[in-house]
C-alpha positions in Angstrom: -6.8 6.9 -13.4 -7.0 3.1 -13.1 -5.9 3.2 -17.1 -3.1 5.3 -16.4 -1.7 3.1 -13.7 -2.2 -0.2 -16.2 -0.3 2.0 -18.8 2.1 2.8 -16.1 2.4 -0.7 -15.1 2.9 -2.5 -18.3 5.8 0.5 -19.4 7.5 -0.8 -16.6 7.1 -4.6 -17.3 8.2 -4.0 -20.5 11.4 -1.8 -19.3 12.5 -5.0 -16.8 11.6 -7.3 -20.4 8.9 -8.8 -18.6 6.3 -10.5 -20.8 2.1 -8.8 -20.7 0.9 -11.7 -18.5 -2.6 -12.0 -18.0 -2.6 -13.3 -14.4 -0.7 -10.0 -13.9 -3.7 -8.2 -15.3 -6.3 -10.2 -12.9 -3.9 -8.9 -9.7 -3.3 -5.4 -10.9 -7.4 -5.0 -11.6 -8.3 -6.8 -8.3 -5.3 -4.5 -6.5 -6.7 -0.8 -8.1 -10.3 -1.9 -7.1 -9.9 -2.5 -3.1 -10.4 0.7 -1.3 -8.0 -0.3 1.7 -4.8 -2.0 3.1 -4.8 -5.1 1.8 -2.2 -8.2 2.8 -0.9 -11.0 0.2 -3.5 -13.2 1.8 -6.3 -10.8 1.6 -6.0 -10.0 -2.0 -5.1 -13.8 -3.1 -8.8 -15.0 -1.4 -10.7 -12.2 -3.3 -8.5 -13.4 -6.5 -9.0 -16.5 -5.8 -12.9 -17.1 -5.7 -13.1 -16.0 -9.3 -9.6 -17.1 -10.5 -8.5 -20.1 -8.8 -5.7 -20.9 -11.0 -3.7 -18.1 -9.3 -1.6 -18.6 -6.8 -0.6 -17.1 -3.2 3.1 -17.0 -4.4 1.9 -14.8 -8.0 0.2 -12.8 -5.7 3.0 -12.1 -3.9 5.4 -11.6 -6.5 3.2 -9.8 -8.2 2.7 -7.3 -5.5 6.6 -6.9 -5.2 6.3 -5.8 -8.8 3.8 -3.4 -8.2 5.8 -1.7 -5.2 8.8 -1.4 -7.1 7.0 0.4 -10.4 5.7 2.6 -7.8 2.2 2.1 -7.7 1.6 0.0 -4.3 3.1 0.9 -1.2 4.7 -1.6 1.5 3.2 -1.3 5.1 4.8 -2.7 7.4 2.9 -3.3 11.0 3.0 -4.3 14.2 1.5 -7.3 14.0 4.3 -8.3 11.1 1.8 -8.7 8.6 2.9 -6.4 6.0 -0.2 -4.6 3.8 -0.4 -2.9 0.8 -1.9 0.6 -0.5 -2.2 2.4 -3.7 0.8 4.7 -3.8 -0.5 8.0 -5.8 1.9 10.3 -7.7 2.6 13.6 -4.9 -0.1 12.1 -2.3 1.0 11.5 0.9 -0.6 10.5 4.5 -0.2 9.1 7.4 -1.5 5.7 9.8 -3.4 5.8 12.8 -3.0 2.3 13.5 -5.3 -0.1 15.9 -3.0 -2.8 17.7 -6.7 -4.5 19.1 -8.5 -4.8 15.6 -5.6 -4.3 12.7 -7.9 -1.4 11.8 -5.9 1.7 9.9 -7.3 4.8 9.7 -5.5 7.3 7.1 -5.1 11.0 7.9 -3.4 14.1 6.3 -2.1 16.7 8.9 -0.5 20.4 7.4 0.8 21.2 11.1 2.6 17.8 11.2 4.0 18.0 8.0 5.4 21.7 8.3 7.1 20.4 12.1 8.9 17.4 9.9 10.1 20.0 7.5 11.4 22.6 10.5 13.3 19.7 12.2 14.6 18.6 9.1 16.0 21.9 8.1 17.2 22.3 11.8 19.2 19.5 11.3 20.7 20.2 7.8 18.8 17.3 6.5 16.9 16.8 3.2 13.8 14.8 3.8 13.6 12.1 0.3 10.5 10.6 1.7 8.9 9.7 4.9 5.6 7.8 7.0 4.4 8.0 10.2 3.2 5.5 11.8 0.7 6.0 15.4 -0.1 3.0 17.1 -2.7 2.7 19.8 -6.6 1.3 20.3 -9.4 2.7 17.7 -12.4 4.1 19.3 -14.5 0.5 18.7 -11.6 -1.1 20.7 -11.4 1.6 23.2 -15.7 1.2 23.7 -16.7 -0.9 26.7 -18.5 -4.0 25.8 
């Protein structure tokens, strides 16, 4: 999977005539390995203990780059710190998302999805894509201390 979405990657450099770069390759490795929603800042301190020569502004370029060839996804939250996610070919979820801790907490739902549709169609309109977005306090939040 991970050499799919490099393949994936550098077809699309290459399309925009973008030169193989390998600070580019540093990013997109370090981006496919984190396991969560990561911000510019986030992902440039992991880079950067190992890299140092990279920059917060290649970081965030490069990100930009990765949402537009379609394999990170923009989230935007509350807290106006916008986050980034792996964005898999025909997967799709949803956010439960903590405004004490930041904390966001994917799910899948059938019977939400299927209402979307039915309101959708109600209204003559043709869904291209969609998120959902719940905000409210996690359960470690939530816990008395």
């Amino acid at each position: 999977m991970i050499l799919e979405k490099k393949k994936a990657f550098n077809e699309f450099a290459a399309a925009k005539g973008l030169r193989s770069t390998r600070q580019r390759d540093i990013i997109l490795d370090f981006f496919l390995s984190t396991h969560q929603h990561v911000s510019v800042e986030e992902l440039y301190l992991k880079i950067k203990a190992s890299h140092p020569g990279i920059g917060h502004a290649t970081v965030y370029r490069t990100l930009k780059l990765f949402t537009e060839a379609g394999l990170a996804r923009e989230i935007l939250l509350h807290d106006g710190q916008t986050r980034y996610e792996h964005a898999l070919a025909g997967e799709h979820h949803d956010h439960l998302v903590c405004t004490g801790c930041n904390a966001i907490i994917e799910f899948e739902d059938e019977t939400i999805e299927k209402l979307q549709k039915e309101i959708a169609a109600r209204h003559g309109f043709m869904i291209r894509r969609h998120k959902l977005e719940i905000y409210g306090l996690c359960a470690l939040c939530r816990a008395p201390r």
